[in-house]
N, C-alpha and C positions, 0 to 999 in steps of 0.2 A: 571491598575487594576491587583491585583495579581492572578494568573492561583493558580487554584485548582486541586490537582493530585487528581487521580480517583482510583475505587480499581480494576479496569479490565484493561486487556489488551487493546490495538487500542485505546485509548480513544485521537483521534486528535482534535475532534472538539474544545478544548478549545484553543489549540494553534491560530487556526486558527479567533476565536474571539478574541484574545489579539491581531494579527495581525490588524485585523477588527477594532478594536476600538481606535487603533493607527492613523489611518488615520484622518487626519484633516477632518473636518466638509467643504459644500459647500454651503455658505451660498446663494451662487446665482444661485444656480442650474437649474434645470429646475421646474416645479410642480413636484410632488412625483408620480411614475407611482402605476399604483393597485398592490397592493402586489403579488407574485406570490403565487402558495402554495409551502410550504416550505418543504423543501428536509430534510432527518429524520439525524442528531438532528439541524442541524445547525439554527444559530440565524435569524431572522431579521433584515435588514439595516436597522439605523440608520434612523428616520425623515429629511427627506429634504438634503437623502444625493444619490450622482450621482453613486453609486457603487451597485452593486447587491453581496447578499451575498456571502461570499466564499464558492466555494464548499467544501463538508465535505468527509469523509470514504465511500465505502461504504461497503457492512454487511460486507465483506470479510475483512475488514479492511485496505486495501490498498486504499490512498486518492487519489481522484483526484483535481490534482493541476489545472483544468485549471477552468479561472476565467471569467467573465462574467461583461462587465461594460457596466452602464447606457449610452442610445445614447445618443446627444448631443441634443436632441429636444424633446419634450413633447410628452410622449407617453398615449396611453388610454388604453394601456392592458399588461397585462406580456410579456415577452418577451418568441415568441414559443420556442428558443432554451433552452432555461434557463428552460421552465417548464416543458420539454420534457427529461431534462438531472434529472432533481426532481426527475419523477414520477420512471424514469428508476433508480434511486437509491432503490427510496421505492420498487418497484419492485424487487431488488435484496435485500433489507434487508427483507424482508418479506420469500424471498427464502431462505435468509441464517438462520434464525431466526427457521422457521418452519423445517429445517434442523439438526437444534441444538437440537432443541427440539426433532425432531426425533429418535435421536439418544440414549434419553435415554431407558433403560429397565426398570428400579423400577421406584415408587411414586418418589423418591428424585431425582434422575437424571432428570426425565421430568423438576420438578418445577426448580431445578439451572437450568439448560437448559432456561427457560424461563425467571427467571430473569436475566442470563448472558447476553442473546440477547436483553433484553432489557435495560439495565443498563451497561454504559450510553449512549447509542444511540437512545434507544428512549424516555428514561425520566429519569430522577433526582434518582427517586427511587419509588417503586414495594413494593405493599402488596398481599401476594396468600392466600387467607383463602378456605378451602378445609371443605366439609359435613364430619364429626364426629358423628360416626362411617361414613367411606364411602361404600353405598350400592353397591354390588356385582351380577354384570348380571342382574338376571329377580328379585332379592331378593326386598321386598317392604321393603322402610325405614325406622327405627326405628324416633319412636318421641320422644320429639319436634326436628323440624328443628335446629340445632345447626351446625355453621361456627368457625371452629379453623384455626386460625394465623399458615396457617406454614410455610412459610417460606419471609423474608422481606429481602430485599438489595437495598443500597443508593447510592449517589454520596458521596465520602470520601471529607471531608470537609477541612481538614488539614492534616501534618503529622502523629499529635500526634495522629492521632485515626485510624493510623493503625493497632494495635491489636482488635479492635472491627468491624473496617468495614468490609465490601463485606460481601463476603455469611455467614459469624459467627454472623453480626451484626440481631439479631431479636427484635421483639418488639416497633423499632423504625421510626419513621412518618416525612419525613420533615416539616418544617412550609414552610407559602408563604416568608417570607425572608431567604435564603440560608444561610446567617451568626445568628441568631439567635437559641437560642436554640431549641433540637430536643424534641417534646414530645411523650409518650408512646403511644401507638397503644392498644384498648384492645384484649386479645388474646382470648376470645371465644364471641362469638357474638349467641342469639337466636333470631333468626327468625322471626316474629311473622306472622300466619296465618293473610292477610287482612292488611300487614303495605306496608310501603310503599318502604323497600327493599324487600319484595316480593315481590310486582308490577315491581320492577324492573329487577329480578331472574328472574319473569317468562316471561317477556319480550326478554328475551334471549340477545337483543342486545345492544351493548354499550352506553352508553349516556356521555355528558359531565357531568363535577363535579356542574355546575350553571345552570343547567337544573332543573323545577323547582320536578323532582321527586327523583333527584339523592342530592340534596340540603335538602331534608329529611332523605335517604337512606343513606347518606354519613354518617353523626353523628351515626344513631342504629348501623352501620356497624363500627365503626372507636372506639365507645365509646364516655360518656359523654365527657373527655380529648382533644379528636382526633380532631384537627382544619383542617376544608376543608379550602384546597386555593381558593382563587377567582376568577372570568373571568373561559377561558378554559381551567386550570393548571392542570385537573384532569379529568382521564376517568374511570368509572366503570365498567369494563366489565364481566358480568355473564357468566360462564366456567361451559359450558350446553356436557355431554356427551350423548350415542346413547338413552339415553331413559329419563333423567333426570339432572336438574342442580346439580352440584355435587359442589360447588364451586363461588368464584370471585376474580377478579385482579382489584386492584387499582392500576392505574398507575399517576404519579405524574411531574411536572415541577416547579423549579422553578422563579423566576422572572429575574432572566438574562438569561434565554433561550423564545425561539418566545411560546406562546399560542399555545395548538393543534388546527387543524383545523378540517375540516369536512373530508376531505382525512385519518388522523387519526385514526376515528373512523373506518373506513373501516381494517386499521392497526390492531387498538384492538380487532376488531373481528377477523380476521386470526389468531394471538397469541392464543386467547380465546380458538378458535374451536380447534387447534392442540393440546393444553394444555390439554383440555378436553378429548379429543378422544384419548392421548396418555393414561392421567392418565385412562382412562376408562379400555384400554389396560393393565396396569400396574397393575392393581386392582385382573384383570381376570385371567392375568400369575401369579402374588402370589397367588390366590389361587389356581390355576393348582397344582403350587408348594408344595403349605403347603399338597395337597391331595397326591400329589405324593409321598412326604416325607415321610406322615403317612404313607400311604398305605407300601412304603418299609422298616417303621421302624415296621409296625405291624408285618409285614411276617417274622420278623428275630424274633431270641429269646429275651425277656426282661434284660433274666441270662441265666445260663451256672447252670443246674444243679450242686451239689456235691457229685459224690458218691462214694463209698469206693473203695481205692486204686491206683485212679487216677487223678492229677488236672487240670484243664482247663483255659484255656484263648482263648479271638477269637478277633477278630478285623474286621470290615468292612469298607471300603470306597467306595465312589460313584466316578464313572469315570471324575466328576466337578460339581461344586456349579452348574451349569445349568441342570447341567444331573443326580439329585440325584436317578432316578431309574433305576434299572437294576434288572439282572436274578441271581443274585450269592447268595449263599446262606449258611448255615455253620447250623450243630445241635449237640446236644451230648441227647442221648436219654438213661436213666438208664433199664436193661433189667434183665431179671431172673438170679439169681444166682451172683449177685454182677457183673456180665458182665456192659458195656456199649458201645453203640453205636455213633460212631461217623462218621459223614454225612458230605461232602463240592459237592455240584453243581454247575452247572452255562449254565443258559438258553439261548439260544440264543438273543440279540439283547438288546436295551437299553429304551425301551418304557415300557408305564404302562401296555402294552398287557403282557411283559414278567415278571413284574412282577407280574402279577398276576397267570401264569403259573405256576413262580416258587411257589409259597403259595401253588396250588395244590399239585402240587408234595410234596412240601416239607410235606404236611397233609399227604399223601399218604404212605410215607416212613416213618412218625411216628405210621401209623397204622399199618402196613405191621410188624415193629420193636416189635410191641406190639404185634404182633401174634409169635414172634420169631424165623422167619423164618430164613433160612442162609441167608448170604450177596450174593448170586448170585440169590437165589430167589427174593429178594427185588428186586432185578435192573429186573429181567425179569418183573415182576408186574408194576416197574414203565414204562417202555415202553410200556409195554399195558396201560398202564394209559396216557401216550402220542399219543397214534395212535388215543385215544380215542377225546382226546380234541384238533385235526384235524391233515393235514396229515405234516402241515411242521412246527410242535411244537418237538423241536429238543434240546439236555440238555446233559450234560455232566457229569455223576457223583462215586465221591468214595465213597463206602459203605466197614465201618471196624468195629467191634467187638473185643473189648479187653477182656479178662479174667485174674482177677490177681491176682486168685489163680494159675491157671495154668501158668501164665503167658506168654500167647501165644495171636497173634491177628492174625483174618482169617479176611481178604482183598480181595474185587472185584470191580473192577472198570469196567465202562464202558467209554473209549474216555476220561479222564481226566488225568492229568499231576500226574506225578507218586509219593507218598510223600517223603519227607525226614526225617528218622531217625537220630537223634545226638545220640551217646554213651557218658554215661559217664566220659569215659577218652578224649573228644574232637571230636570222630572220624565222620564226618556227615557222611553219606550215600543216595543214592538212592535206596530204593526200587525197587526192580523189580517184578515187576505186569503185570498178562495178560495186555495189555492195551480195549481192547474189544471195540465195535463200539458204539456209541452217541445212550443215549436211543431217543426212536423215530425213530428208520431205520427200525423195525422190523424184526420179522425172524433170530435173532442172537442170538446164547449161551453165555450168561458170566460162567467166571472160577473164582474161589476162590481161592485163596494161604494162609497158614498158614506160619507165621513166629513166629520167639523168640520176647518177649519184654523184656528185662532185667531192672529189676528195677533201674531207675534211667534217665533212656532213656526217650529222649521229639520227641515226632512222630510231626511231622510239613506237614497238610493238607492245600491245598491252591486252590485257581483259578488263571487261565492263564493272569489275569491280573496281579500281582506279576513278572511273569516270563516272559512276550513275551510284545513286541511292534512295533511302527514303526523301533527302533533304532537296535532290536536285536531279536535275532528268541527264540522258546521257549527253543529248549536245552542249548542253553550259556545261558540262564537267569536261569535256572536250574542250572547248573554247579555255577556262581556266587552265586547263595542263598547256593549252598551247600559249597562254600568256607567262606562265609558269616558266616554261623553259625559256622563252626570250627572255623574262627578267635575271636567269640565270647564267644564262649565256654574254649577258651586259658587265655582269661583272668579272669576268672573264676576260673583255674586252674584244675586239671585232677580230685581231687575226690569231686567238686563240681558242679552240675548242673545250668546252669543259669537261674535266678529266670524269670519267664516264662512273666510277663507284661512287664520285658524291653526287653528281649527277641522278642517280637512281635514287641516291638517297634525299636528295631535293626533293625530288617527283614526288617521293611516300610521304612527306612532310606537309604535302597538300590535304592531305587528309585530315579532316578533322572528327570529333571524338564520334558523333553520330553517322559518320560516313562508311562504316567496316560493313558491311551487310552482306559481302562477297566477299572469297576471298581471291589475291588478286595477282597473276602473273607477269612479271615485263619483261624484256629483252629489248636491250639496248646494243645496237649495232652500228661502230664507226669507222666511217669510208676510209681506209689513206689508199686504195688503189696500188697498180704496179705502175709506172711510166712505160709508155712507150717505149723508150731507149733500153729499157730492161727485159725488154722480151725479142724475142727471136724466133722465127715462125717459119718453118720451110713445105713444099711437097715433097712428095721423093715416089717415082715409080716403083712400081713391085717389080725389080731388076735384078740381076745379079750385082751389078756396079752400084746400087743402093747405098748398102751398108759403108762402104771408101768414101761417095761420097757426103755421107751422113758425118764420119769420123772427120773431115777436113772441112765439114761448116761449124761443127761445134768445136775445133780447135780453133776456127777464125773468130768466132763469138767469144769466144773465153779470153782469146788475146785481145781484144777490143774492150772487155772488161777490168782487165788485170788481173785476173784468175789464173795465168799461166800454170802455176803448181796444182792446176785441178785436171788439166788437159789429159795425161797419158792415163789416169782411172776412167777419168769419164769418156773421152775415145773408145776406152775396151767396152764400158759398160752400153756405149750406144750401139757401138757395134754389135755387141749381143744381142741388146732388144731390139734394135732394125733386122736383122736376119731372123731373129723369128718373126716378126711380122711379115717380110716379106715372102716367107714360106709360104704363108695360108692366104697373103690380101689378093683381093682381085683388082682394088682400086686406088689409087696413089695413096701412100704412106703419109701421115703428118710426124713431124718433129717439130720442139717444140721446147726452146731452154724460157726459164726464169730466173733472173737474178734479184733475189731482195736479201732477207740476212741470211737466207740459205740458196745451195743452186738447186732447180727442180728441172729435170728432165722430163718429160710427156709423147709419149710415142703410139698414136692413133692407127687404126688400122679396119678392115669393115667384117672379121673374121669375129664371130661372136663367142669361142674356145677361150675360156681363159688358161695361159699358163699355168702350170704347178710345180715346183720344184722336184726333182728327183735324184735320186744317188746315182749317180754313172760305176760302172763297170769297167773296171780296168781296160780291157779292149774295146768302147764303145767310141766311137769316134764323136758324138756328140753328147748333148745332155748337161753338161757343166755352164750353160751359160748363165740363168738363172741363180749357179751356185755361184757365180763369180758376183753378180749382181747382190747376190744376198749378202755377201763378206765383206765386199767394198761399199757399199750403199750404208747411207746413215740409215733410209727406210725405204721399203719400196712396197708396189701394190699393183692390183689391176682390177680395174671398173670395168661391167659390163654396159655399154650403153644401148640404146636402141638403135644406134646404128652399126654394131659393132665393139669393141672394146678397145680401151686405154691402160698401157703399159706404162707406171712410173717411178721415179726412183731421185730420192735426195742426198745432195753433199752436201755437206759442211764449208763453208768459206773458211779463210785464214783467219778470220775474227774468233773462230771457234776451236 
């Protein structure tokens, strides 16, 4: 008989039948003793022959050679050693089986898992059809009842169909003869309320394939195509988790292996239960997951705002596909006067607790930013905002302001690793910054430092995941990112900057494989500034004559520019907003144009009312200015500051 290679490893048993069936026939034997039950997969003796079968694997896949022969006289029952060495097989394949299985984490790892261990040791070949959509926890499940095919694996027939068998091979069903062709399996199966694979599902427990309910159940489940084998070649076992059947396994034999027995079904039920109760497991951690994930992609930004004179890049990672949340955090917040704010955190610890800290926080320091307070007020507000939401909610963070007219950035950090500046001619640096104590200690002063930003310069904010791990402490991981960037910036050459998305992806590429141990926040911020010559800055008393002469400085700026076709909108438009300011100011008005690829107007004032738009009234004599600002203006807004608020409003250049 020729032996058929298998598509899994350990696959002994066949050897050991070709051995089996080599031995001559006895024809004068004794009478045939009662079968024993048979040890998982190994065949059946032969009719009328004196030899008991060969032992097979067992789960572990190491065979045991010793062998078992018929005694020389008529026996009336198994032999107790032979059925004592069975059960202790099945006994460890069952171990090993539910082991494997164990072992998986996802939906897909459980179900290989279960048909590895089953295929071929314990049958021919394995159908897992799983509920579609699979319900989740307490969630009630959506109708109708529908079973999808997912995943099927055989006993490999021949050489040639080694590109389709084992775990790649789906869709396909043996027949009861092993060399005949294999027919298709259907891949979704509905249910039907009241048939007779419901009766069966709800049954929970295995049946044979010629049981007369499983003889119905097989065909709805398999398709009109699908041929059940005959005798006990087939068991259908319902794969019921903690609250519902989620699923079924068909398991299969063909005819030159022994018929399952009633020990069997005991078998398909252990598979069944662990299959179930993993996937059930498997269901619940993806969804952990998919909430985890959201929840830390909600807390971060979508974009990276755009505002004038400075560009952005950031980058996050999670400390591993298992561990997508954490505390780390990164913002760029646009702030009065062409300023911007740029924020990097990092909360204590690796759970959804901390990420949802950090969302507070990080809400907190966009409001605080919106108030435009300095960078050491912020960090003082956010630490009372951590004593607040308990006592050992503990975060680390740099709060910087860029300005780039003036181009200067005022820096406070509390407990966070200090950034790195690249110059434009190659040269990185470290900042030197109070370093100040973790918000949440309370009772602690931060300091503020102002530095130079020279245009062309890339500020590089981060978390201590970047810099620190098992392998290396935070200052050498510091020193290497700062040599990091200078060798990156070399090739670039001295009077170009390097372009800021490979740039971050430079930076991540420091990382080597024992390094992830955090996970890790950047923000990359590069200077180009406004010029001088592109801003325009006036007082203006809180006059009546204000507003005229506000309209005839920003027609002289704009013709100084080459902007002429912007003058008679933005005349109206300044005039609108210098007359409400000078309504309410008590103390000289600021205006305030910028030219870069758009025009921004800025109109200060010490009155802490924000405008709001409203509908005017036919007869109202006022009221429309704001409407006129809103129709002509590409965008407009108003910041409240602490000293007052800012009114402002953007054109478009002819470039646009």
């Amino acid at each position: 008989m020729t032996e058929h290679p298998t598509s899994h490893e350990g696959r002994q048993p066949l050897a050991a039948r070709s051995q089996e069936r080599a031995r001559p026939r006895q024809q004068d034997a004794a009478p045939q003793a009662a079968p024993a039950a048979a040890a998982i997969p190994g065949p059946a003796p032969a009719p009328g022959t004196g030899a008991s079968p060969a032992a097979i694997p067992g789960p572990a896949g190491v065979p045991d050679t010793a062998t078992a022969t018929a005694p020389p006289t008529a026996t009336t029952g198994p032999d107790p050693q032979t059925t004592a060495r069975r059960e202790g097989d099945r006994l460890r394949f069952v171990g090993a089986a539910t082991r494997r299985i164990a072992r998986g984490i996802d939906l897909d790892e459980i179900v290989l898992g279960l048909c590895r261990a089953s295929v071929p040791t314990f049958s021919d070949a394995i159908l897992v059809y799983l509920r579609d959509p699979l319900p989740v926890g307490d969630e009630r499940p959506v109708a109708p009842f529908v079973l999808r095919l997912r995943r099927s694996d055989r006993l490999r027939l021949s050489d040639d169909e080694g590109d389709l068998s084992s775990e790649t091979e789906r869709l396909r069903l043996p027949a009861l003869d092993p060399h005949a062709d294999l027919m298709p399996a259907a891949e979704l199966c509905e249910v039907q309320a009241g048939g007779a694979l419901a009766e069966v599902l709800r049954g929970v427990r295995p049946v044979f394939g010629d049981s007369a309910a499983a003889r119905v159940a097989l065909p709805e489940l398999l398709g009109a195509g699908g041929t059940v084998p005959s005798g006990h070649r087939a068991i259908l076992a319902p794969l019921r988790g903690r609250r519902r059947v989620i699923g079924a396994a068909v398991f299969l034999r063909g005819t030159e292996r022994p018929p399952f027995e009633a020990n069997d079904l005991l078998v398909a039920a252990q598979l069944a239960t662990h299959t179930a109760l993993g996937i059930d497991k498997a269901v619940l951690y993806g969804r952990e997951a998919y909430i985890a994930d959201e929840l830390q992609r909600t807390m971060l930004p979508d974009s990276l705002p755009q505002p004038t004179g400075v560009r952005l890049a950031s980058r996050y990672l999670p400390a591993a596909e298992t561990a997508r949340v954490g505390g780390d955090w990164y913002d760029a917040i646009p702030l009065p006067g062409s300023r911007v704010a740029l924020v990097v955190g990092d909360v204590m610890g690796h759970s959804m607790t901390s990420a949802a800290i950090m969302g507070q926080l990080r809400t907190t320091a966009q409001t605080l930013a919106g108030l435009d307070l300095p960078p050491q007020e912020v960090l003082h507000h956010l630490d009372e905002q951590a004593q607040r939401l308990g006592s050992d909610r503990m975060a680390t963070c740099l709060y910087a302001v860029y300005d780039p007219v003036a181009h200067r950035i005022t820096i406070a950090n509390a407990g966070h690793p200090p950034p790195v500046l690249l110059h434009l001619g190659g040269r990185a640096e470290v900042l030197r910054v109070p370093p100040g104590a973790p918000i949440g200690v309370g009772g602690v002063d931060f300091e503020a430092v102002e530095l130079d930003a020279p245009a062309g310069a890339t500020l590089l904010l981060y978390t201590d995941g970047l810099v620190e791990s098992r392998l290396r402490d935070v200052w050498t991981g510091i020193e290497q990112l700062r040599e990091r960037l200078a060798a990156t910036a070399r090739l670039t050459g001295p009077d170009h900057s390097p372009p800021l998305e490979a740039l971050c992806d430079d930076v991540l590429d420091m990382l080597g494989p024992g390094d992830r141990d955090d996970d890790i926040a950047l923000l990359a911020a590069r200077f180009d500034g406004i010029a001088p010559s592109d801003v325009a800055y006036w007082f203006l008393e809180p006059e009546d004559s204000a507003p005229g002469r506000a309209r005839r400085l920003a027609r002289r700026a704009l013709s100084r520019w080459g902007l002429d076709d912007l003058a008679d909108s933005v005349e109206l438009l300044v005039s609108e907003v210098v007359t409400n300011a000078v309504r309410y100011a008590e103390r000289p008005v600021t205006l305030r144009l910028l030219r870069t690829d758009i025009l921004r107007c800025e109109v200060g004032d010490d009155a802490p009312q924000l405008p709001r738009q409203r509908r005017a009234r036919d007869m109202d004599e006022g009221g429309r200015g704001l409407f006129l600002v809103n129709r002509l203006a590409r965008r407009w807004g108003a910041t409240r500051l602490s000293t007052g608020k800012v009114v402002w409003f953007e054109m478009p250049t002819r470039g646009q």
